[in-house]
C-alpha positions, 0 to 999 in steps of 0.5 A: 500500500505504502508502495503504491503511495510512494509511486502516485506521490513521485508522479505528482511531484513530476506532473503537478496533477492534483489527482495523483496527490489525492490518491497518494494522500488517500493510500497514505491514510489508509496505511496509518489506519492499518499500522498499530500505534506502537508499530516501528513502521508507523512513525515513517507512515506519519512522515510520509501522510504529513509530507503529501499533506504538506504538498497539498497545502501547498498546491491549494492552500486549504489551512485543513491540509495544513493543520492536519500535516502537523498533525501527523 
């Protein structure tokens, strides 16, 4: 799942299209959601979710990408 993210996430950065974020962002939720709280994978999950978050706020400037970026 992470994977897929990672790929959709890349594409954006190198197209700009808001859909590969989306999806990204998407996949990146669904793979904290599935990660135990004390899971040794879960902090680098956060980053990746926060990281895309961030993008978004950045492309949009909607202030929810932004505080949930932190968030994460």
């Amino acid at each position: 799942m992470t994977g897929k993210a990672a790929e959709l996430f890349d594409d954006y950065q190198r197209t700009g299209r808001l859909d590969l974020l989306n999806a990204a962002i998407e996949l990146f939720g669904d793979a904290v959601a599935a990660t135990a709280p004390d899971h040794p994978d879960r902090p680098g999950r956060l980053s990746d979710l926060g990281n895309a978050l961030c993008a978004r706020f950045g492309s949009t400037g909607q202030l929810t990408d932004g505080a949930e970026a932190m968030a994460a």
